[in-house]
One Martini backbone bead per residue (centre of mass of N, CA, C, O) as a GRO file, in nm:
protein
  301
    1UNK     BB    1   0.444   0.087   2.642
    2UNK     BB    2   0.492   0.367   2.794
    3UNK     BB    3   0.499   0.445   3.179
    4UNK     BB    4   0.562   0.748   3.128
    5UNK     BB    5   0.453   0.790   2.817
    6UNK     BB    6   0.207   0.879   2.647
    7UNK     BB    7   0.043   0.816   2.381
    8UNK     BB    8  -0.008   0.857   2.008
    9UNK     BB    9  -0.224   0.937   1.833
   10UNK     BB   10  -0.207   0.890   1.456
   11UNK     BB   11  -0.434   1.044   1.198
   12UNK     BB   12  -0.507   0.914   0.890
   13UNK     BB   13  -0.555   1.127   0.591
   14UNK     BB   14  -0.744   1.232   0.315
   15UNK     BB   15  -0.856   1.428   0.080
   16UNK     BB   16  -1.165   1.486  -0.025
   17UNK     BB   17  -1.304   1.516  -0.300
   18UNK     BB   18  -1.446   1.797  -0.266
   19UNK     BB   19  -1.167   1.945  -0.168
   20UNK     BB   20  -0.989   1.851  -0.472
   21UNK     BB   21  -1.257   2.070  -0.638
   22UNK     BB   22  -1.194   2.273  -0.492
   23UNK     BB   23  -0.900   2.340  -0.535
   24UNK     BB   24  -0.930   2.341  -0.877
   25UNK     BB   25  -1.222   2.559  -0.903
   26UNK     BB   26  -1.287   2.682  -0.571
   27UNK     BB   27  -1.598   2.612  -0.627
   28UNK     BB   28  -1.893   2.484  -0.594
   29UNK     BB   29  -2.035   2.558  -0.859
   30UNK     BB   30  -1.783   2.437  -0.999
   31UNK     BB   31  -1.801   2.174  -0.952
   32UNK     BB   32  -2.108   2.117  -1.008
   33UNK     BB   33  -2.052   2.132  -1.302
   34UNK     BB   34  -1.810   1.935  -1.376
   35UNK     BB   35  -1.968   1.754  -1.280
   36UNK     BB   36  -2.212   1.709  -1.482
   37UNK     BB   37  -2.097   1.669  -1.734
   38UNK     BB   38  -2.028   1.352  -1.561
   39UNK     BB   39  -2.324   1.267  -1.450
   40UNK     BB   40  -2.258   1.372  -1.177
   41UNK     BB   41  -2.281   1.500  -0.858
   42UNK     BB   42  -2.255   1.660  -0.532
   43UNK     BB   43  -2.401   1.515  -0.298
   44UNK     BB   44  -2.263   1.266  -0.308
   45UNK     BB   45  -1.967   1.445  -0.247
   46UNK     BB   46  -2.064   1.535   0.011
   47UNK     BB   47  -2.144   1.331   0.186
   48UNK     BB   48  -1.873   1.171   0.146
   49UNK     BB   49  -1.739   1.393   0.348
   50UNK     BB   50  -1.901   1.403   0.587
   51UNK     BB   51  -1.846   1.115   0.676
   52UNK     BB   52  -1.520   1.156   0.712
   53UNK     BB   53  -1.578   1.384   0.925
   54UNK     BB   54  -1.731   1.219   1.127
   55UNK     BB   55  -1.508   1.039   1.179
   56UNK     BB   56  -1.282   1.208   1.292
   57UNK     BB   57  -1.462   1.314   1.505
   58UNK     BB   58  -1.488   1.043   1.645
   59UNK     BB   59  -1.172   0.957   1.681
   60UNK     BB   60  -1.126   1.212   1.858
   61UNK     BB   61  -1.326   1.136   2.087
   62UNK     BB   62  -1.191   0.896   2.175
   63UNK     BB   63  -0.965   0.992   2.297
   64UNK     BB   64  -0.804   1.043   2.543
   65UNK     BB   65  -0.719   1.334   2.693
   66UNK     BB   66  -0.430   1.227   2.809
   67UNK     BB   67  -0.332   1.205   2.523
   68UNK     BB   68  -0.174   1.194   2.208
   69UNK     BB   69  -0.171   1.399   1.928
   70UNK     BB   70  -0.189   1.312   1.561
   71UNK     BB   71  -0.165   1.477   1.226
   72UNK     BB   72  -0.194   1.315   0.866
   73UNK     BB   73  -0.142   1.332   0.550
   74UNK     BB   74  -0.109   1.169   0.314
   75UNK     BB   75   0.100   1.337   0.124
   76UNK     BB   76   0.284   1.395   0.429
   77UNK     BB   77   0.425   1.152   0.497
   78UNK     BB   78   0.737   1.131   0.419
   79UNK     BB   79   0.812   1.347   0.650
   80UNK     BB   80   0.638   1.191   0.896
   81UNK     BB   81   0.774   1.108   1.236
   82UNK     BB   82   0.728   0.827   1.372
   83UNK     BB   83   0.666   0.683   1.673
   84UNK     BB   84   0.705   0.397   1.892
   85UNK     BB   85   0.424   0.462   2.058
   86UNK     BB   86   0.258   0.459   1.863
   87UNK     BB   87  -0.087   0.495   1.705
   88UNK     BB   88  -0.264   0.427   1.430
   89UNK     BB   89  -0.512   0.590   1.216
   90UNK     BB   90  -0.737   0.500   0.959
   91UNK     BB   91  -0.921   0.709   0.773
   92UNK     BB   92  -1.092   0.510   0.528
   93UNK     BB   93  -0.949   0.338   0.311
   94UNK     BB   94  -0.779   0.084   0.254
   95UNK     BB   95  -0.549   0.218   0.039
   96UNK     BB   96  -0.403   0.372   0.312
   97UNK     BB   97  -0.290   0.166   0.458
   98UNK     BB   98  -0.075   0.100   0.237
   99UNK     BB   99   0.076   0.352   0.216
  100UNK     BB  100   0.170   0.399   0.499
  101UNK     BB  101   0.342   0.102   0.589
  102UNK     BB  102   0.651   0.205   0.495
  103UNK     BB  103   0.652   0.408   0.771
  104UNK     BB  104   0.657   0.177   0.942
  105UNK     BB  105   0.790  -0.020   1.239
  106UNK     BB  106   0.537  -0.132   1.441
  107UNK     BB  107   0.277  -0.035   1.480
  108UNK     BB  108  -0.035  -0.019   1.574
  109UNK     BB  109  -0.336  -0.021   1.290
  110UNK     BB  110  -0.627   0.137   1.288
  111UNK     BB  111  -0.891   0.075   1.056
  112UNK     BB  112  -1.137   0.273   0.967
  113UNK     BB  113  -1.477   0.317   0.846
  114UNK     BB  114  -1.680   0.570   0.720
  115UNK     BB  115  -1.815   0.372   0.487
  116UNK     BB  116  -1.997   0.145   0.553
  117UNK     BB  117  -2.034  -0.130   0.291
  118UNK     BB  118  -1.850   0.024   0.035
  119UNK     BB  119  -1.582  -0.107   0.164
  120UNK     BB  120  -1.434  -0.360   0.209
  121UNK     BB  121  -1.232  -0.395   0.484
  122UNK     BB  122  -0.980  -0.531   0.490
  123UNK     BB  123  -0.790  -0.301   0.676
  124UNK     BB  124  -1.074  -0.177   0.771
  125UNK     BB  125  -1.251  -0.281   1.029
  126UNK     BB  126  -1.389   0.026   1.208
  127UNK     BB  127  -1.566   0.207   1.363
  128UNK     BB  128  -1.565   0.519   1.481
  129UNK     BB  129  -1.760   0.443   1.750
  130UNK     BB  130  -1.576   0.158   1.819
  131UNK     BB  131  -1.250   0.260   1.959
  132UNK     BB  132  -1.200   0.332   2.244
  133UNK     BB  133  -1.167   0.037   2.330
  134UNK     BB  134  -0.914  -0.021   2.125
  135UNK     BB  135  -0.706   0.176   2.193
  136UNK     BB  136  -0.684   0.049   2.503
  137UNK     BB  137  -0.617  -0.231   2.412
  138UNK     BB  138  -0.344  -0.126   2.264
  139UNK     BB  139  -0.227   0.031   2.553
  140UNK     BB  140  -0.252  -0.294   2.683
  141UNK     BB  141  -0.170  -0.536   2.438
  142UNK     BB  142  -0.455  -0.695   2.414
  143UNK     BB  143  -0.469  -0.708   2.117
  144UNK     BB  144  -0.571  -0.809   1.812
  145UNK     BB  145  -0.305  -0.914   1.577
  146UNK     BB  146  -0.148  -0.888   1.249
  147UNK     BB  147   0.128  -0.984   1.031
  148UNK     BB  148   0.181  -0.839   0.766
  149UNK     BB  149   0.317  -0.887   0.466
  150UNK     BB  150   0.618  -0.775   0.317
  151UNK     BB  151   0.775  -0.594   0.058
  152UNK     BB  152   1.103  -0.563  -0.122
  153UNK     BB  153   1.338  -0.298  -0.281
  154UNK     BB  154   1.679  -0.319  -0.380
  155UNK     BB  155   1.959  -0.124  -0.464
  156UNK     BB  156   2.298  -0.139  -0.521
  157UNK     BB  157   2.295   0.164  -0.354
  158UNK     BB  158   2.067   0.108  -0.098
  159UNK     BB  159   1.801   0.146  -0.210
  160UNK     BB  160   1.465   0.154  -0.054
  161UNK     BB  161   1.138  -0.033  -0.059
  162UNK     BB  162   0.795  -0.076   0.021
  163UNK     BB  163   0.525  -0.289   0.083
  164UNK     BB  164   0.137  -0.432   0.107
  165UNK     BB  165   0.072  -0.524  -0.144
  166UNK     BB  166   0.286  -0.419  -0.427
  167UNK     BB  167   0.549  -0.447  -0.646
  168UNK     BB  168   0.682  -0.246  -0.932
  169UNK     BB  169   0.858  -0.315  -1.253
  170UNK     BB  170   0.939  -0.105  -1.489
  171UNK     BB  171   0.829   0.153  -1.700
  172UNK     BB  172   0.713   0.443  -1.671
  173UNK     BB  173   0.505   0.437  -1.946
  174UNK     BB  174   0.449   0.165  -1.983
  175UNK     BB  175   0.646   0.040  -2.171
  176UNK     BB  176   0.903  -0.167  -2.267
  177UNK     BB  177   1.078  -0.372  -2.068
  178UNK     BB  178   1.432  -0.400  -2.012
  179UNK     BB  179   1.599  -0.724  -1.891
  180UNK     BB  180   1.754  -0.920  -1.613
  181UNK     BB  181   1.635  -1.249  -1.482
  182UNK     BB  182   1.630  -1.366  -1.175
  183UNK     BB  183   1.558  -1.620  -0.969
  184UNK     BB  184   1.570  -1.841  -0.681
  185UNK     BB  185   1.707  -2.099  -0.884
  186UNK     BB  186   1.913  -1.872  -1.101
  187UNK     BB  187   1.738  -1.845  -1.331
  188UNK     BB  188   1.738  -1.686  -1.632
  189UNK     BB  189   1.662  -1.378  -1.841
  190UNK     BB  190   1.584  -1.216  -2.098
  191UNK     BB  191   1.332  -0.936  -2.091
  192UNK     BB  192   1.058  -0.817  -2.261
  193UNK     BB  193   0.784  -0.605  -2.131
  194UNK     BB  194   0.569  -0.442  -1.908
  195UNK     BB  195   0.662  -0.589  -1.623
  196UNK     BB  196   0.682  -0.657  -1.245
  197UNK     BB  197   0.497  -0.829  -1.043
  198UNK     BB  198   0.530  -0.803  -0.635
  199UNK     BB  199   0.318  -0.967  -0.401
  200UNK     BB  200   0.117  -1.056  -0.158
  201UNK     BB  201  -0.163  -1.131   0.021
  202UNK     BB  202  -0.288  -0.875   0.042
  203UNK     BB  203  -0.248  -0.837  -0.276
  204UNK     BB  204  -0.460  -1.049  -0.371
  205UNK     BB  205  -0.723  -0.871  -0.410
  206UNK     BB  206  -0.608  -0.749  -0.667
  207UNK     BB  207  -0.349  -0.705  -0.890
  208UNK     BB  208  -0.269  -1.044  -0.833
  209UNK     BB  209  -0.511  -1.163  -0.915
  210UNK     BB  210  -0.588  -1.089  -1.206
  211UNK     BB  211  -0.338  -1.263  -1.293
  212UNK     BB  212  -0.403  -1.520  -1.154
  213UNK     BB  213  -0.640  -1.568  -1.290
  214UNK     BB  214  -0.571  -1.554  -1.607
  215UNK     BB  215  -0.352  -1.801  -1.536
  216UNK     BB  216  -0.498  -2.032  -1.307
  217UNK     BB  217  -0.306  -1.895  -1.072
  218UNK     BB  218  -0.428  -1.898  -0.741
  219UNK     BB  219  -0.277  -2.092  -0.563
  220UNK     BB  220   0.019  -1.901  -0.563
  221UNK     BB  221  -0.148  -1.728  -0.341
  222UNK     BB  222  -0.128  -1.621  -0.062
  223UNK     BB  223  -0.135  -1.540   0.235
  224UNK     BB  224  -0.088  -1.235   0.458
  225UNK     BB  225   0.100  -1.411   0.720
  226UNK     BB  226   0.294  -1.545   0.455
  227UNK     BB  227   0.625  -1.548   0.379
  228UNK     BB  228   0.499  -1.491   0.073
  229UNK     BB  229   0.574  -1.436  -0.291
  230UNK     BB  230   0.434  -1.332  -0.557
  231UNK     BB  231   0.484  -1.320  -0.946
  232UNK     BB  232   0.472  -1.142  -1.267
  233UNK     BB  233   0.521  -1.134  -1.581
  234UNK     BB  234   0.385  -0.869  -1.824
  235UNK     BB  235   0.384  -0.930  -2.135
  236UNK     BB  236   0.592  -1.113  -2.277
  237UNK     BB  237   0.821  -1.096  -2.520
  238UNK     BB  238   0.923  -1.263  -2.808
  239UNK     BB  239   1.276  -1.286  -2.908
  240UNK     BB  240   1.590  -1.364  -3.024
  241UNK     BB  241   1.679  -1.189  -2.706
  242UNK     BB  242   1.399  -1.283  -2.589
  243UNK     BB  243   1.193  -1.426  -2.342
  244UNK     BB  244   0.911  -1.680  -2.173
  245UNK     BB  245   0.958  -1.879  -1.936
  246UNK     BB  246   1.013  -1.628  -1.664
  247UNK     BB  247   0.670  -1.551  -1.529
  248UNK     BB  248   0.616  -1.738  -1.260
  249UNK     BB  249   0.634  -1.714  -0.898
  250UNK     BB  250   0.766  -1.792  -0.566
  251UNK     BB  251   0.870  -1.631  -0.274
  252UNK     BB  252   1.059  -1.663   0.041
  253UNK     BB  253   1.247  -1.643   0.299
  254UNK     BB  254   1.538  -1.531   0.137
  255UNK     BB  255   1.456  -1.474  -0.128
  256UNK     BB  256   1.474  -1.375  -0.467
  257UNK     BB  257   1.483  -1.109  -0.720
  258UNK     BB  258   1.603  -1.028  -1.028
  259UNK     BB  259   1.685  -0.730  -1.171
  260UNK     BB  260   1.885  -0.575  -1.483
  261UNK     BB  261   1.907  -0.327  -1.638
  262UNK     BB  262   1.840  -0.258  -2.019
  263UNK     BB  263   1.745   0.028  -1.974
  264UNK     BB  264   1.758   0.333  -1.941
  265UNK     BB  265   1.483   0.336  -1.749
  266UNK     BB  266   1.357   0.237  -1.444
  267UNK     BB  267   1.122   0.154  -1.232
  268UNK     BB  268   0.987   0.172  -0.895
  269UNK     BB  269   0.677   0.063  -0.690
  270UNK     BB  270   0.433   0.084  -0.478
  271UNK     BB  271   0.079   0.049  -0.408
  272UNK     BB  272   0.032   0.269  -0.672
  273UNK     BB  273   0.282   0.488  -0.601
  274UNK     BB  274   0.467   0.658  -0.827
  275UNK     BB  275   0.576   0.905  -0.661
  276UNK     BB  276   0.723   0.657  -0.485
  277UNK     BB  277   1.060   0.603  -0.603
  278UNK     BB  278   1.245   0.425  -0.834
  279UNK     BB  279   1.555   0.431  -0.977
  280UNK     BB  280   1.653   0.268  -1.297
  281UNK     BB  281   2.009   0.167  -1.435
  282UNK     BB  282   2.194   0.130  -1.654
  283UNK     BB  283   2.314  -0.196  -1.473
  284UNK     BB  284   2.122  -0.199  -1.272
  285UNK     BB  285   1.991  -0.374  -0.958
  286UNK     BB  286   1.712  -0.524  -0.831
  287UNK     BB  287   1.588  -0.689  -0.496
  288UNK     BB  288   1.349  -0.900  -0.426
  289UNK     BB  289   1.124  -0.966  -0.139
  290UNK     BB  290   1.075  -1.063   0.192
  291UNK     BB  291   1.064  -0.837   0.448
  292UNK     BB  292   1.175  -0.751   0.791
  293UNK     BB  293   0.883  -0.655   0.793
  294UNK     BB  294   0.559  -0.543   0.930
  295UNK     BB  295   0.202  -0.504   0.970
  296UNK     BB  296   0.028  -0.398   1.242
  297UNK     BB  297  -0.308  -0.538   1.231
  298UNK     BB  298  -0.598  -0.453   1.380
  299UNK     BB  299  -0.848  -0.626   1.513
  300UNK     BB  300  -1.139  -0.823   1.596
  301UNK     BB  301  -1.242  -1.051   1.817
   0.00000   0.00000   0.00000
């Protein structure tokens, strides 16, 4: 940090349930109706609005006075400008830490849990009531990091994107893309299937888990400060024109996974995140690998 400029703790936090039915419906009662048909309560959505207002509430008074802040919505990330000396603050779910992490440079991000015992906890770590001395920690640089491996894919154009869980490339509407795979070593493959998924190891909690598990196949799933990622094509199609040899493997730092586009157009996006993605054309090519940064998620001594 530097010595003449205070930090700014800049708390990223997403919309909660209640405010995107408010926005929807207009009013609570129409909330509660809407609710209502579905089974669910107004109550339950209320509750946990509260939780993460409280939370909220809770991370502004830990700030010291005399430190700088900044707020933004999960929404409003692309535009956000992140400064070099900031501390990042996510309070919500674990998936806010993950959609974050492509817009930072090495900050470093300090998970809070508004509903704890709720949500996983794998990336979001502290209670919001107990992060103030976590804070001077960080702008101390004393706290314990982890660099969690992240995921990158770039097209022929320049055009790049990065994950913190996995990266997906397929069809748009997740039809049957065609493509031309070459692995790390150099084996190529036409196929057609449902799409690619590469993951890291924070994501193998997740998306490349469960591809994992359903073939056995747990042992290839990193750990998630390990330079590798496992890959794995999803329902390889068998045709005279396309393969299903080359459906799973994992890349280390400097290997490849390189995908041709042979269909009218693929997506590429990262973390589950549709609406930031890239756009790939017949015979673009995207490459994928792992990342040359990482993200530095702070943790509990």
């Amino acid at each position: 940090m530097s010595a003449t400029l205070a930090p700014r703790v800049v708390v990223v936090s997403r919309r909660s349930e209640l405010d995107e039915l408010l926005a929807r419906h207009g009013t609570r009662a129409a909330a509660e109706h809407f609710l209502r048909g579905r089974g669910r309560d107004l109550d339950e959505v209320t509750a946990r609005h509260e939780a993460l207002e409280s939370a909220l509430t809770a991370v502004d008074a830990a700030v010291p006075a005399d430190w700088r802040r900044g707020r933004v919505d999960r929404e409003d990330l692309p535009r956000f400008l992140f400064g070099p000396e900031d501390i990042v603050v996510a309070v919500g779910q674990d998936g806010l830490v993950a959609n974050l992490a492509k817009y930072l440079a090495g900050q470093p991000v300090v998970g809070v849990d508004p509903e704890p015992g709720r949500n996983p906890g794998v990336l979001i770590r502290f209670r919001a009531d107990a992060i103030e001395g976590v804070l001077r920690a960080v702008a101390a640089q004393s706290a314990p990091i982890r660099r969690l491996t992240m995921v990158t894919a770039r097209l022929d154009d320049g055009q790049e994107l990065a994950g913190l869980n996995e990266i997906y490339a397929g069809h748009a509407s997740h039809q049957s893309a065609r493509y031309r795979l070459a692995d790390a070593s150099g084996r190529g493959e036409r196929q057609s299937s449902s799409g690619v998924l590469i993951g890291t190891g924070t994501g193998a909690t997740g998306w490349c888990a469960s591809v994992a598990a359903e073939r056995g196949r747990d042992e290839s799933v990193p750990d998630p400060e390990e330079p590798s990622l496992a890959w794995f094509v999803r329902e390889a199609w068998p045709s005279p024109a396309t393969g299903t040899t080359l459906t799973a493997g994992t890349l280390r730092t400097g290997e490849e996974l390189r995908l041709v586009c042979e269909s009218e157009r693929l997506v590429v996006f990262a973390d589950g995140v549709e609406s930031d993605r890239l756009t790939v054309t017949w015979g673009q090519q995207v490459v994928i690998g792992v990342a040359d940064r990482h993200l530095h998620l702070v943790v509990a001594r």
